[in-house]
KETORKE-759695 format. One record per residue (C-alpha): x negated, y, z; residue in one letter. Coordinates in steps of 0.5 Angstrom, whole numbers, plus 500, padded with zeros to 3 digits. Example, Ala and Ser with C-alpha at 12.3 -4.5 7.8 and 13.67 -1.06 7.14 Angstrom:
[[475,491,516],A];
[[473,498,514],S];
***
This chain:
[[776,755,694],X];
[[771,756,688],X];
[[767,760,687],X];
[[767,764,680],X];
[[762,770,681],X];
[[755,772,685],X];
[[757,776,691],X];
[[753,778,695],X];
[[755,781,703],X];
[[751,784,710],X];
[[745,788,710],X];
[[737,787,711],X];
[[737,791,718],X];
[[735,789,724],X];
[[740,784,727],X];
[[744,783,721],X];
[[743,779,715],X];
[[745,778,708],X];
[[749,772,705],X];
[[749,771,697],X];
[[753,766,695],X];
[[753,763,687],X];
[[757,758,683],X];
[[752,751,683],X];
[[753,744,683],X];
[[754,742,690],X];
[[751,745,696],X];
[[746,749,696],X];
[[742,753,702],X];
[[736,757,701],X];
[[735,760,708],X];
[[730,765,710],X];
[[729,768,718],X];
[[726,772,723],X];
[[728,767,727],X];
[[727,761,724],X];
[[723,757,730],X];
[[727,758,734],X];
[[734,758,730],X];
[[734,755,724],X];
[[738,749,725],X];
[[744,753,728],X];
[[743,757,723],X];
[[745,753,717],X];
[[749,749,721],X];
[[754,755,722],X];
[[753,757,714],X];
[[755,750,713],X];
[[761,749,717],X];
[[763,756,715],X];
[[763,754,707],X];
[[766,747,710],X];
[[772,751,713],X];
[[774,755,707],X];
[[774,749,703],X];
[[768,751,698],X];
[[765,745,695],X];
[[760,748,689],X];
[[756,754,691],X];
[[748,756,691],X];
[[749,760,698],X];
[[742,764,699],X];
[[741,767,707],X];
[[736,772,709],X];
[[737,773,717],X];
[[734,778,721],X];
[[737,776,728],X];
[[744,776,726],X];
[[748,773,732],X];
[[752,767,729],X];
[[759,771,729],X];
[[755,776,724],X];
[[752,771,720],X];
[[759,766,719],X];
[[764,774,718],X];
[[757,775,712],X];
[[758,768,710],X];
[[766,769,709],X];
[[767,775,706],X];
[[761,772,701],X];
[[765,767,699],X];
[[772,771,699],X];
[[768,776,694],X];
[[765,771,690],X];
[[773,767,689],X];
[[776,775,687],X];
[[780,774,693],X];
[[784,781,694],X];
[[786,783,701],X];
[[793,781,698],X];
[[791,774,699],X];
[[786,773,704],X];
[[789,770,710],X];
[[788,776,715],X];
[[791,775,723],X];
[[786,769,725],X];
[[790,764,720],X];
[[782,763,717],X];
[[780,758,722],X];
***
């Protein structure tokens, strides 16, 4: 999927978080977390598979956590991206087909 436009998606209230995705060259992570000790790892681990399953290859990917649980954090991951690739809901593969 290419990324064509800044996108943003999520909030900065308490267990939720907020994913900015950007054109760039590769793979890029800026990754800042209440949680960091603790989870940092599997933080990026979860934005990194997610980007990698929705075949994004270029993208400067900025995550501000606070305390998102891994399904919030890769749902946020997503609609950054299918925001930023101008995905309509006409062509967004609903219904589990997004793996």
């Amino acid at each position: 999927m290419e990324i064509l436009k800044s996108a943003a998606a999520g909030t900065l209230e308490s267990s939720d978080c907020m994913v900015t995705v950007e054109p760039g060259e590769g793979i890029t992570l800026d990754l800042s977390s209440s949680v960091m000790n603790q989870y940092g790892r599997q933080i990026k681990a979860a934005v990194l598979e997610t980007l990698e399953r929705l075949d994004v290859k270029n993208c400067s990917v900025t995550v501000v956590d606070k305390g998102a649980l891994e399904c919030t954090l890769k749902a946020r991951v997503e609609c950054a991206v299918f925001r930023s690739s101008d995905a309509s809901s006409a062509n967004i593969p609903w219904g589990g087909a997004v793996r």
